[in-house]
TIKOL-85218 format. One line per field, with one value per residue (C-alpha): x negated, z negated, y; residue in one letter. Coordinates in steps of 0.05 Angstrom, whole numbers, plus 32768, in hexadecimal, padded with zeros to 4 digits. Example, Ala and Ser with C-alpha at 12.3 -4.5 7.8 and 13.67 -1.06 7.14 Angstrom:
x (7F0A,7EEF) $
z (7F64,7F71) $
y (7FA6,7FEB) $
code (a,s) $
END
This chain:
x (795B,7946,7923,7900,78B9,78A7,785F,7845,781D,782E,77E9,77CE,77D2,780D,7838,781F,7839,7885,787F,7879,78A1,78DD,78D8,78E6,7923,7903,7923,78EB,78DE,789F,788D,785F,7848,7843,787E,785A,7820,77DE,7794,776D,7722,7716,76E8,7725,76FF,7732,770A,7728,7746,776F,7780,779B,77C6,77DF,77F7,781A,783E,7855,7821,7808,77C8,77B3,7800,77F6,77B4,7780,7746,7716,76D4,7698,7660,763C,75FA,75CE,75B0,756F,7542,7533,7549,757E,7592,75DA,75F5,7638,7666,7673,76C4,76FF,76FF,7725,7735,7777,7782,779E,77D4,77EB,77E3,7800,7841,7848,7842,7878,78A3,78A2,78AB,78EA,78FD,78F0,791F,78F1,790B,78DC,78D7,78A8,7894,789F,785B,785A,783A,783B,7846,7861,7862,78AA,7880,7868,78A1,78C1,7906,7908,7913,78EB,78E8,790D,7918,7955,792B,78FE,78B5,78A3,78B8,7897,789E,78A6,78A8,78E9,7910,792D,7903,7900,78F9,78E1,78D2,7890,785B,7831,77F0,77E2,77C5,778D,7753,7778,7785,77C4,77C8,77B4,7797,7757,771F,76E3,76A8,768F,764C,7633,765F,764E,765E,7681,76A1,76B5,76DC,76E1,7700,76DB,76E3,76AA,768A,76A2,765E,7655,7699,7688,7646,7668,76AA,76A8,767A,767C,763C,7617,75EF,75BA,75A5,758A,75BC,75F0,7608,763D,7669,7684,76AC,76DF,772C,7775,7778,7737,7721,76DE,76E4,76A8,76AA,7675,7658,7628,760F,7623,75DF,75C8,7608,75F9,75B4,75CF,75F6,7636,7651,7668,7642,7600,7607,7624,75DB,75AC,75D3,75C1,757E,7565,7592,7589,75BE,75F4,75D8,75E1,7627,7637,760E,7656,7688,76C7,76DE,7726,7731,772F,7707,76F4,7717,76F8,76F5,76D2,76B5,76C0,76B4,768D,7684,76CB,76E8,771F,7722,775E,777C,7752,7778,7797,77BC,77C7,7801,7805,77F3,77B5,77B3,7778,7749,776D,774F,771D,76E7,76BA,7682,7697,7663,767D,76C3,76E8,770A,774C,7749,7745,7782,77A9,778F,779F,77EB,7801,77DC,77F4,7843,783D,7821,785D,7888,786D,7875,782B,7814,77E9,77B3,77B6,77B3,777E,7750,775D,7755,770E,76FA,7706,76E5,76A8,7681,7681,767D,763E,7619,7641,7629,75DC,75DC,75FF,75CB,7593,75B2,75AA,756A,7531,7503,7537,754E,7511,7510,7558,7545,750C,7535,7568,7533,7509,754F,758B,75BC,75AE,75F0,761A,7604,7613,7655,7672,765A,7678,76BF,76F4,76ED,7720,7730,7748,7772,779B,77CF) $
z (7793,7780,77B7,77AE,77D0,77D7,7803,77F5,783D,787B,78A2,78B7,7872,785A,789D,78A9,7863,7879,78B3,7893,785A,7885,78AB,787B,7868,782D,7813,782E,781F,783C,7823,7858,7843,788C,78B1,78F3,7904,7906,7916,78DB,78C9,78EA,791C,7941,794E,7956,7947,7962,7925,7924,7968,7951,791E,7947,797B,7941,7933,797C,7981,79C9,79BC,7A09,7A28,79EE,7A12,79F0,7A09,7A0B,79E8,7A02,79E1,79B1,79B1,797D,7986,7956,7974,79B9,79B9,79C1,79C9,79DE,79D5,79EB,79B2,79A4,7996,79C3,79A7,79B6,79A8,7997,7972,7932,7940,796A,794F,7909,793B,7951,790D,78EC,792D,7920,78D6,78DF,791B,78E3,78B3,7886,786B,7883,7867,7885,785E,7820,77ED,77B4,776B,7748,7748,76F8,76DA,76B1,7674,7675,7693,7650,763D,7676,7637,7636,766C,767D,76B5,76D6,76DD,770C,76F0,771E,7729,775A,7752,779B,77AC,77C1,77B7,7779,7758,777A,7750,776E,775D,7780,7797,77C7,77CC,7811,7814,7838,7823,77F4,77AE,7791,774F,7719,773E,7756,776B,7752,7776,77A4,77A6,77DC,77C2,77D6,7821,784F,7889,78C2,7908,7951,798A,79C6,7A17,7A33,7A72,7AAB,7AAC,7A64,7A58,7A93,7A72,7A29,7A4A,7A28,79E9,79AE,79A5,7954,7954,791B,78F6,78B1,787B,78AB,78E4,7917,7946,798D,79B8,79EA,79D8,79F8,7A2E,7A41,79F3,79D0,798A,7962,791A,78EB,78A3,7874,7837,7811,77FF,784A,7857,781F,7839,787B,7856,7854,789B,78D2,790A,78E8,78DF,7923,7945,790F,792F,7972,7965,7942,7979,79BE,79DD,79A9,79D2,7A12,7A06,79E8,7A23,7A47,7A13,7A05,79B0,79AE,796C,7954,7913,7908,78D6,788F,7857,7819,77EB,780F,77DE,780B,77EE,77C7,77B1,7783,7753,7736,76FA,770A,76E0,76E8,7724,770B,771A,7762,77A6,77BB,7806,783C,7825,77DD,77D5,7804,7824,7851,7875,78B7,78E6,78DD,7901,78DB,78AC,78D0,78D4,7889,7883,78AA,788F,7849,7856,7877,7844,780A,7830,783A,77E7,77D1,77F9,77D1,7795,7787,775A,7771,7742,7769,77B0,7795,7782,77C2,77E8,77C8,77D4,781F,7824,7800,7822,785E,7837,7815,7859,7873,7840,7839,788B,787B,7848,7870,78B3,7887,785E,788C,786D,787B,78B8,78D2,78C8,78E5,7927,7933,792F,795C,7992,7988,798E,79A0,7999,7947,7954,7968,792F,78FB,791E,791E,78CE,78B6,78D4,78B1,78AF,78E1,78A4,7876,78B2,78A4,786D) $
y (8741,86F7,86C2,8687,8698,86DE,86E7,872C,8742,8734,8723,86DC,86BE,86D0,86CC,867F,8671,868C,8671,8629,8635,864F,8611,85E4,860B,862E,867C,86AA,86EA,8712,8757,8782,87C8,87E2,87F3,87D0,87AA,87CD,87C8,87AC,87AA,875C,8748,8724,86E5,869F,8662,861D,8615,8657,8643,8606,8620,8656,8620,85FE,863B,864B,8687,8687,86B1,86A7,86C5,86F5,8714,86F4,86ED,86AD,86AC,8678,868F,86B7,86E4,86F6,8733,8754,878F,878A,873C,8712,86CE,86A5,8666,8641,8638,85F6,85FC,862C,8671,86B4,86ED,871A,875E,8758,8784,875B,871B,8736,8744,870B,86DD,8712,8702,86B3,86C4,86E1,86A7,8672,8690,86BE,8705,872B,8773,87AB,87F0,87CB,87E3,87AE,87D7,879C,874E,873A,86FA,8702,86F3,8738,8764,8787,8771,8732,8704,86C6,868E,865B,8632,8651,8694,86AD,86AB,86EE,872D,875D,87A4,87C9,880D,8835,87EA,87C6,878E,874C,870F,86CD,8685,8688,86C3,86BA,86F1,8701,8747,8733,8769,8796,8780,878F,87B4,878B,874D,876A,872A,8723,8736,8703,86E8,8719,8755,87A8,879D,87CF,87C5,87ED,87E2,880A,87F8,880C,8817,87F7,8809,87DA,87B8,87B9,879B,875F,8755,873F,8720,86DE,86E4,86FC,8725,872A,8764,876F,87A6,87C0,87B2,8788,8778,877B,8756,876A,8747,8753,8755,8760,879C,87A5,87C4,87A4,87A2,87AD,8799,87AB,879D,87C4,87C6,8800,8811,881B,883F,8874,8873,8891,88C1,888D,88AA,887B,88B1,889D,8851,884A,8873,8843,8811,881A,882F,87E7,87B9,87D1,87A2,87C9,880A,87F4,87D3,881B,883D,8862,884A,886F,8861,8854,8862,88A8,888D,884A,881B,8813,87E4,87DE,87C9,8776,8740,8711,86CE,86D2,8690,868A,8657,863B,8658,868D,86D0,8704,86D5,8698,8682,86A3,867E,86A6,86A6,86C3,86EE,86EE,86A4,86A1,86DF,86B7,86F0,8709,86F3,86A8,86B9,8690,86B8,86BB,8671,866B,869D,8679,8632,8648,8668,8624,85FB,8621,861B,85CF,85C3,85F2,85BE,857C,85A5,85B5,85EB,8629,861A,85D7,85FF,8630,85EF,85D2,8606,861A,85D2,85D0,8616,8616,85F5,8624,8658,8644,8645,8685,86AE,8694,86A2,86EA,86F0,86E8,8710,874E,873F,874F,871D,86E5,8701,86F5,86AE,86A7,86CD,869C,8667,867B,8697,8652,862A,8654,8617,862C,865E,862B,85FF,8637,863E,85F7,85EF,862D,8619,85F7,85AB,857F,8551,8593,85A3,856A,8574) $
code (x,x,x,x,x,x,x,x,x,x,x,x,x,x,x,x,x,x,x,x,x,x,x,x,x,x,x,x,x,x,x,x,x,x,x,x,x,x,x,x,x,x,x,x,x,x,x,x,x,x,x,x,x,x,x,x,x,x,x,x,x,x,x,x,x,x,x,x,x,x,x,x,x,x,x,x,x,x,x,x,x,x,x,x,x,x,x,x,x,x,x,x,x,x,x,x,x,x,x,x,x,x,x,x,x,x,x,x,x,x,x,x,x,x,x,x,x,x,x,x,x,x,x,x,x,x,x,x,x,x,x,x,x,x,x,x,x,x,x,x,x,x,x,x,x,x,x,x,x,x,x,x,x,x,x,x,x,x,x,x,x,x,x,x,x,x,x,x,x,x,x,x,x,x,x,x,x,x,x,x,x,x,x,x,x,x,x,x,x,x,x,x,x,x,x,x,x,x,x,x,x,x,x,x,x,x,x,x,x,x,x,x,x,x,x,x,x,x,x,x,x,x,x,x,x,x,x,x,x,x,x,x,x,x,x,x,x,x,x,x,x,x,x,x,x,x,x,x,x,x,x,x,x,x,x,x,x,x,x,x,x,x,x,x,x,x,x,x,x,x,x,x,x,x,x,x,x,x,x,x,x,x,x,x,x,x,x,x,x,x,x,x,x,x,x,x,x,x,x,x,x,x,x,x,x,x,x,x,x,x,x,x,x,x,x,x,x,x,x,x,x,x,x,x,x,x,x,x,x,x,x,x,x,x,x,x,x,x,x,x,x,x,x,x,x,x,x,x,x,x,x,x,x,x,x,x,x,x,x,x,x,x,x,x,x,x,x,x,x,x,x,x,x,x,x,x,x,x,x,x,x,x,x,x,x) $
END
Protein backbone atom coordinates (compact mmCIF):
# COMPACT_ATOMS: atom_id res chain seq x y z
CA UNK A 1 0.00 0.00 0.00
CA UNK A 2 1.69 3.41 -0.98
CA UNK A 3 0.11 7.16 0.19
CA UNK A 4 1.56 10.28 0.30
CA UNK A 5 1.30 11.26 4.21
CA UNK A 6 0.95 8.49 6.57
CA UNK A 7 0.33 9.97 10.51
CA UNK A 8 1.14 7.17 12.85
CA UNK A 9 -1.46 7.79 16.19
CA UNK A 10 -4.56 8.94 16.13
CA UNK A 11 -4.91 11.41 19.31
CA UNK A 12 -4.93 15.33 19.25
CA UNK A 13 -1.73 15.75 17.36
CA UNK A 14 -1.88 13.56 14.88
CA UNK A 15 -5.79 13.88 14.01
CA UNK A 16 -5.42 17.92 13.61
CA UNK A 17 -2.67 17.20 11.10
CA UNK A 18 -5.32 14.89 8.81
CA UNK A 19 -7.67 16.96 9.42
CA UNK A 20 -5.72 19.89 7.62
CA UNK A 21 -3.99 17.89 5.28
CA UNK A 22 -7.29 16.19 4.00
CA UNK A 23 -8.59 19.56 3.45
CA UNK A 24 -6.46 20.71 1.15
CA UNK A 25 -7.00 17.66 -0.88
CA UNK A 26 -3.85 15.89 0.27
CA UNK A 27 -3.69 11.46 0.20
CA UNK A 28 -4.06 10.76 3.93
CA UNK A 29 -3.46 7.93 5.66
CA UNK A 30 -3.71 7.64 9.63
CA UNK A 31 -2.60 4.52 11.47
CA UNK A 32 -4.34 4.08 15.18
CA UNK A 33 -3.29 1.12 17.31
CA UNK A 34 -6.65 0.97 19.22
CA UNK A 35 -9.62 -0.37 17.68
CA UNK A 36 -11.70 2.68 19.52
CA UNK A 37 -11.14 5.66 21.42
CA UNK A 38 -10.13 5.27 24.98
CA UNK A 39 -9.36 7.05 28.26
CA UNK A 40 -5.75 8.21 28.38
CA UNK A 41 -3.43 9.44 31.21
CA UNK A 42 -4.31 13.56 30.58
CA UNK A 43 -5.55 15.94 32.90
CA UNK A 44 -8.25 16.95 30.13
CA UNK A 45 -7.80 20.62 30.63
CA UNK A 46 -8.79 22.95 27.10
CA UNK A 47 -7.01 26.20 27.24
CA UNK A 48 -8.46 29.09 24.91
CA UNK A 49 -6.24 28.12 22.49
CA UNK A 50 -7.35 24.45 22.19
CA UNK A 51 -10.67 25.88 22.09
CA UNK A 52 -9.86 27.87 19.31
CA UNK A 53 -8.50 25.27 17.18
CA UNK A 54 -11.14 22.92 17.94
CA UNK A 55 -13.73 25.61 16.61
CA UNK A 56 -11.57 25.74 13.50
CA UNK A 57 -11.96 22.21 13.04
CA UNK A 58 -15.84 21.98 13.58
CA UNK A 59 -15.36 20.27 17.14
CA UNK A 60 -18.13 21.67 19.35
CA UNK A 61 -16.49 20.75 22.76
CA UNK A 62 -19.57 22.59 24.62
CA UNK A 63 -22.66 20.27 22.52
CA UNK A 64 -20.05 17.50 23.03
CA UNK A 65 -20.56 17.78 27.06
CA UNK A 66 -17.82 19.69 28.05
CA UNK A 67 -17.77 21.39 30.72
CA UNK A 68 -16.58 25.17 31.44
CA UNK A 69 -13.65 25.89 33.66
CA UNK A 70 -13.41 29.64 35.49
CA UNK A 71 -10.88 29.21 37.81
CA UNK A 72 -8.20 27.44 39.44
CA UNK A 73 -7.17 26.58 43.19
CA UNK A 74 -3.97 25.90 44.63
CA UNK A 75 -4.14 23.83 47.32
CA UNK A 76 -0.82 22.87 50.02
CA UNK A 77 -1.59 21.41 53.67
CA UNK A 78 -4.43 22.79 55.32
CA UNK A 79 -4.48 25.91 52.68
CA UNK A 80 -5.67 26.93 49.69
CA UNK A 81 -6.05 29.76 47.49
CA UNK A 82 -8.21 30.56 43.92
CA UNK A 83 -8.01 32.79 41.29
CA UNK A 84 -10.14 33.55 38.01
CA UNK A 85 -8.43 32.41 34.96
CA UNK A 86 -7.68 34.96 32.78
CA UNK A 87 -8.71 33.04 29.28
CA UNK A 88 -12.17 30.41 28.50
CA UNK A 89 -11.24 26.96 29.56
CA UNK A 90 -13.04 23.44 29.60
CA UNK A 91 -13.00 20.42 29.91
CA UNK A 92 -13.75 17.03 27.84
CA UNK A 93 -12.66 13.30 28.21
CA UNK A 94 -10.26 12.26 25.88
CA UNK A 95 -12.18 9.48 24.79
CA UNK A 96 -14.37 11.44 23.59
CA UNK A 97 -12.61 14.15 22.15
CA UNK A 98 -10.16 11.48 20.40
CA UNK A 99 -13.80 10.34 18.72
CA UNK A 100 -14.63 13.06 17.58
CA UNK A 101 -11.17 14.35 15.74
CA UNK A 102 -11.02 10.58 14.07
CA UNK A 103 -14.72 11.35 12.95
CA UNK A 104 -13.73 14.75 11.08
CA UNK A 105 -10.62 12.88 9.89
CA UNK A 106 -12.39 10.59 7.98
CA UNK A 107 -15.22 13.59 6.89
CA UNK A 108 -12.12 15.52 5.43
CA UNK A 109 -11.05 12.70 3.31
CA UNK A 110 -8.31 10.88 5.52
CA UNK A 111 -7.96 6.88 5.53
CA UNK A 112 -8.30 6.34 8.72
CA UNK A 113 -7.31 2.83 10.00
CA UNK A 114 -8.07 1.55 13.67
CA UNK A 115 -6.24 -1.73 15.36
CA UNK A 116 -3.40 -1.04 13.14
CA UNK A 117 0.12 -1.55 15.73
CA UNK A 118 3.01 0.08 13.72
CA UNK A 119 6.78 -2.09 14.80
CA UNK A 120 8.66 0.08 12.95
CA UNK A 121 8.83 3.36 10.79
CA UNK A 122 12.06 2.75 7.94
CA UNK A 123 13.75 5.22 6.10
CA UNK A 124 14.17 3.08 2.54
CA UNK A 125 17.83 3.70 3.06
CA UNK A 126 17.92 1.05 5.52
CA UNK A 127 15.19 -1.57 4.53
CA UNK A 128 17.44 -4.60 2.88
CA UNK A 129 17.04 -5.09 -0.82
CA UNK A 130 14.71 -1.51 -1.35
CA UNK A 131 17.66 -0.48 -3.78
CA UNK A 132 18.78 2.98 -3.46
CA UNK A 133 16.67 6.27 -3.66
CA UNK A 134 15.44 8.11 -6.03
CA UNK A 135 12.85 10.48 -6.50
CA UNK A 136 10.00 8.42 -7.90
CA UNK A 137 10.16 6.23 -4.58
CA UNK A 138 8.79 6.54 -1.38
CA UNK A 139 11.49 7.55 1.21
CA UNK A 140 9.43 5.50 4.13
CA UNK A 141 8.19 2.43 4.75
CA UNK A 142 6.33 1.48 8.01
CA UNK A 143 6.18 -1.92 9.07
CA UNK A 144 2.50 -2.78 10.69
CA UNK A 145 1.35 -5.65 12.33
CA UNK A 146 -1.08 -8.32 10.77
CA UNK A 147 -1.03 -5.82 7.38
CA UNK A 148 1.42 -5.52 4.36
CA UNK A 149 4.03 -2.65 4.43
CA UNK A 150 2.88 0.79 3.67
CA UNK A 151 5.27 3.10 2.02
CA UNK A 152 4.72 6.88 2.06
CA UNK A 153 6.15 10.18 0.93
CA UNK A 154 5.83 11.65 4.31
CA UNK A 155 5.54 10.25 8.16
CA UNK A 156 4.25 12.05 10.54
CA UNK A 157 5.00 10.79 14.53
CA UNK A 158 2.03 11.22 16.58
CA UNK A 159 2.10 8.65 19.35
CA UNK A 160 1.68 10.99 21.83
CA UNK A 161 3.53 9.35 25.14
CA UNK A 162 4.71 6.02 23.80
CA UNK A 163 7.74 5.89 21.62
CA UNK A 164 7.75 3.71 18.85
CA UNK A 165 10.49 1.14 18.41
CA UNK A 166 13.58 2.66 17.53
CA UNK A 167 12.77 6.40 18.02
CA UNK A 168 12.78 6.56 21.75
CA UNK A 169 13.25 10.72 23.07
CA UNK A 170 15.60 11.78 25.05
CA UNK A 171 15.06 12.46 28.52
CA UNK A 172 13.72 15.77 29.22
CA UNK A 173 15.09 18.21 31.51
CA UNK A 174 12.86 17.15 34.48
CA UNK A 175 12.84 13.33 33.49
CA UNK A 176 11.84 10.18 36.29
CA UNK A 177 8.17 11.33 36.57
CA UNK A 178 5.10 9.06 36.93
CA UNK A 179 1.91 9.69 36.25
CA UNK A 180 -1.29 8.27 37.17
CA UNK A 181 -5.23 8.99 36.38
CA UNK A 182 -8.86 8.01 38.18
CA UNK A 183 -11.96 9.00 37.39
CA UNK A 184 -14.08 9.56 40.34
CA UNK A 185 -17.98 9.98 41.52
CA UNK A 186 -18.00 12.80 43.71
CA UNK A 187 -20.34 13.34 46.44
CA UNK A 188 -23.16 15.76 45.32
CA UNK A 189 -21.66 18.53 47.50
CA UNK A 190 -18.24 17.71 46.76
CA UNK A 191 -18.84 17.69 43.04
CA UNK A 192 -20.92 21.44 43.45
CA UNK A 193 -18.05 22.65 45.49
CA UNK A 194 -15.27 22.10 42.43
CA UNK A 195 -17.94 22.72 39.48
CA UNK A 196 -15.95 25.30 37.61
CA UNK A 197 -12.25 25.05 38.66
CA UNK A 198 -9.69 23.16 38.14
CA UNK A 199 -8.25 22.33 41.60
CA UNK A 200 -3.86 21.74 41.98
CA UNK A 201 -3.35 19.83 44.95
CA UNK A 202 0.25 19.58 46.50
CA UNK A 203 2.04 17.00 47.99
CA UNK A 204 5.63 15.43 48.58
CA UNK A 205 7.15 14.46 45.33
CA UNK A 206 4.16 16.01 42.96
CA UNK A 207 1.18 17.08 42.52
CA UNK A 208 -2.22 16.63 41.18
CA UNK A 209 -5.06 18.13 39.23
CA UNK A 210 -8.91 17.66 39.67
CA UNK A 211 -11.48 19.06 37.90
CA UNK A 212 -14.87 18.25 36.81
CA UNK A 213 -15.55 16.53 33.27
CA UNK A 214 -18.52 15.18 30.97
CA UNK A 215 -21.35 13.10 32.94
CA UNK A 216 -20.99 14.13 36.19
CA UNK A 217 -17.17 12.13 36.55
CA UNK A 218 -14.07 14.28 38.15
CA UNK A 219 -10.98 13.38 36.72
CA UNK A 220 -8.03 13.45 38.88
CA UNK A 221 -4.69 13.40 37.22
CA UNK A 222 -1.59 12.89 39.12
CA UNK A 223 2.36 13.14 38.89
CA UNK A 224 5.24 11.67 41.03
CA UNK A 225 8.54 11.21 41.16
CA UNK A 226 9.57 7.76 40.91
CA UNK A 227 11.64 7.97 43.87
CA UNK A 228 8.59 8.92 46.25
CA UNK A 229 6.56 6.33 44.53
CA UNK A 230 9.13 3.49 45.42
CA UNK A 231 9.30 5.07 48.74
CA UNK A 232 5.62 4.13 49.27
CA UNK A 233 6.30 0.79 48.04
CA UNK A 234 5.36 1.92 44.22
CA UNK A 235 1.46 1.08 44.81
CA UNK A 236 -1.26 3.45 43.71
CA UNK A 237 -3.32 2.49 47.37
CA UNK A 238 -0.40 4.11 49.22
CA UNK A 239 0.29 7.27 47.13
CA UNK A 240 -3.35 7.96 46.83
CA UNK A 241 -3.68 7.85 51.32
CA UNK A 242 -0.04 10.13 51.45
CA UNK A 243 -1.98 12.09 49.25
CA UNK A 244 -4.76 12.86 51.26
CA UNK A 245 -2.97 12.97 54.32
CA UNK A 246 -0.50 16.20 53.28
CA UNK A 247 -3.66 18.17 51.27
CA UNK A 248 -6.72 18.14 53.26
CA UNK A 249 -8.95 19.70 50.50
CA UNK A 250 -7.86 16.31 48.24
CA UNK A 251 -9.50 14.43 51.43
CA UNK A 252 -12.51 16.07 51.61
CA UNK A 253 -13.15 16.16 47.79
CA UNK A 254 -12.48 12.27 48.16
CA UNK A 255 -14.52 12.21 51.57
CA UNK A 256 -17.81 9.74 49.86
CA UNK A 257 -16.29 9.25 46.41
CA UNK A 258 -17.07 6.29 44.34
CA UNK A 259 -13.60 5.42 41.69
CA UNK A 260 -14.88 4.68 38.32
CA UNK A 261 -12.12 3.00 37.15
CA UNK A 262 -11.38 -0.42 38.35
CA UNK A 263 -7.47 0.67 38.42
CA UNK A 264 -6.26 3.87 37.61
CA UNK A 265 -4.43 4.69 34.32
CA UNK A 266 -0.50 4.72 34.33
CA UNK A 267 2.35 6.14 32.56
CA UNK A 268 5.90 6.24 32.93
CA UNK A 269 8.66 7.14 32.97
CA UNK A 270 7.26 11.10 31.32
CA UNK A 271 10.03 13.12 29.87
CA UNK A 272 8.99 16.52 31.21
CA UNK A 273 10.82 19.31 29.75
CA UNK A 274 11.19 17.34 26.19
CA UNK A 275 11.98 19.52 23.20
CA UNK A 276 13.02 18.19 20.02
CA UNK A 277 15.39 19.82 18.03
CA UNK A 278 15.68 19.66 14.46
CA UNK A 279 17.68 17.05 12.85
CA UNK A 280 17.46 15.59 16.00
CA UNK A 281 18.33 11.37 15.18
CA UNK A 282 17.06 8.57 15.08
CA UNK A 283 13.85 10.79 13.47
CA UNK A 284 15.08 13.03 11.33
CA UNK A 285 13.39 13.18 8.62
CA UNK A 286 9.83 12.54 10.28
CA UNK A 287 7.29 15.40 11.34
CA UNK A 288 7.35 14.98 15.18
CA UNK A 289 3.96 15.96 16.43
CA UNK A 290 2.52 16.45 20.40
CA UNK A 291 4.26 15.04 22.94
CA UNK A 292 6.83 13.47 20.27
CA UNK A 293 8.20 17.25 19.84
CA UNK A 294 7.04 18.85 22.64
CA UNK A 295 6.32 17.47 26.77
CA UNK A 296 5.34 20.64 28.55
CA UNK A 297 4.55 19.54 32.71
CA UNK A 298 0.94 18.90 33.37
CA UNK A 299 -0.03 21.41 35.84
CA UNK A 300 0.25 24.20 33.00
CA UNK A 301 -2.84 22.65 31.00
CA UNK A 302 -1.64 23.36 27.96
CA UNK A 303 -0.40 20.35 26.59
CA UNK A 304 -3.35 19.50 24.45
CA UNK A 305 -3.07 22.92 23.05
CA UNK A 306 0.45 22.31 21.93
CA UNK A 307 -0.76 18.88 20.31
CA UNK A 308 -3.10 20.32 18.51
CA UNK A 309 -0.97 23.59 17.68
CA UNK A 310 1.78 21.40 16.32
CA UNK A 311 -0.47 18.81 14.01
CA UNK A 312 -2.06 21.90 12.15
CA UNK A 313 1.18 23.71 12.03
CA UNK A 314 3.16 20.88 10.90
CA UNK A 315 -0.11 20.19 8.06
CA UNK A 316 0.00 23.84 6.84
CA UNK A 317 4.37 23.82 6.46
CA UNK A 318 3.94 20.36 4.56
CA UNK A 319 1.55 22.45 2.25
CA UNK A 320 4.23 25.37 1.35
CA UNK A 321 6.59 22.59 0.96
CA UNK A 322 8.66 23.01 4.20
CA UNK A 323 10.87 20.43 5.61
CA UNK A 324 10.35 18.70 9.09
CA UNK A 325 13.60 19.78 10.33
CA UNK A 326 12.12 23.23 9.38
CA UNK A 327 8.72 22.37 11.49
CA UNK A 328 10.77 20.80 14.36
CA UNK A 329 12.90 24.29 14.60
CA UNK A 330 9.85 26.19 14.47
CA UNK A 331 8.04 24.47 16.53
CA UNK A 332 10.78 24.44 19.42
CA UNK A 333 10.99 28.19 18.94
CA UNK A 334 7.36 29.02 19.57
CA UNK A 335 7.38 26.55 22.53
CA UNK A 336 10.28 27.17 24.54
CA UNK A 337 9.64 29.77 26.03
CA UNK A 338 6.65 28.43 28.03
CA UNK A 339 8.24 25.64 28.65
CA UNK A 340 11.12 27.24 30.37
CA UNK A 341 8.78 28.74 33.04
CA UNK A 342 6.46 25.50 33.14
CA UNK A 343 9.02 23.43 34.18
CA UNK A 344 11.01 25.90 36.80
CA UNK A 345 7.23 26.32 38.40
CA UNK A 346 6.88 22.23 38.20
CA UNK A 347 10.21 22.24 39.69
CA UNK A 348 9.52 24.13 42.54
CA UNK A 349 5.63 22.65 43.16
CA UNK A 350 7.49 19.43 44.13
CA UNK A 351 10.71 20.71 45.88
CA UNK A 352 9.64 21.60 49.34
CA UNK A 353 12.23 24.27 49.74
CA UNK A 354 10.84 26.05 46.57
CA UNK A 355 7.46 25.16 47.17
CA UNK A 356 7.56 27.14 49.86
CA UNK A 357 8.38 30.20 48.25
CA UNK A 358 5.69 29.60 45.53
CA UNK A 359 2.88 29.07 48.18
CA UNK A 360 3.69 32.43 49.72
CA UNK A 361 3.32 34.05 46.81
CA UNK A 362 0.16 32.83 45.80
CA UNK A 363 -1.38 33.18 49.49
CA UNK A 364 0.24 36.91 49.62
CA UNK A 365 -1.21 37.56 45.93
CA UNK A 366 -3.44 34.81 44.54
CA UNK A 367 -3.78 36.58 41.05
CA UNK A 368 0.14 34.84 40.79
CA UNK A 369 -2.01 31.57 39.27
CA UNK A 370 -3.46 33.38 36.73
CA UNK A 371 -0.23 35.01 35.85
CA UNK A 372 1.56 31.56 35.54
CA UNK A 373 -1.35 30.54 33.45
CA UNK A 374 -1.60 33.18 30.72
CA UNK A 375 2.60 32.95 30.30
CA UNK A 376 2.78 29.33 29.95
CA UNK A 377 0.09 29.33 27.03
CA UNK A 378 0.83 29.46 23.48
CA UNK A 379 1.47 32.98 22.10
CA UNK A 380 -1.58 34.66 19.81
CA UNK A 381 1.12 35.67 17.17
CA UNK A 382 2.38 31.70 16.88
CA UNK A 383 -1.23 31.01 16.38
CA UNK A 384 -1.12 32.64 13.20
CA UNK A 385 0.31 30.55 10.34
Amino acid sequence: MKTEVLIIGGGLAGSAAAIGLARAGRQVTLLERDPQARHKVCGEFLSLEALKYLEEMGVGVAEAGGVAIRAVRLAWGSTFKAAELPFRAMSLTRRRLDELLLGCAEQAGARVMRGCQVESLLHRDAVPGAGPLDSSTAPWRAIVSDAAPIETQAAFLATGKHDLRGRARPQGSRPGMVAFKMYWRLSPAQAAALEGHVEIMLYRGGYAGLQMVEEGAANLCSVVAQTELQRLGGRWESLLAAMQKECSLLRQRLEGARALLAHPLAVAPIPYGFVRECGLAPSQGVWALGDQAVVIPSFTGDGMSIALHSGRLAAQMYLRGETPERFQKRLSHETSGQMALATMVSRGLAWRPVRGLFTAAVELRPATLGVVARRTRIAAAFMQV
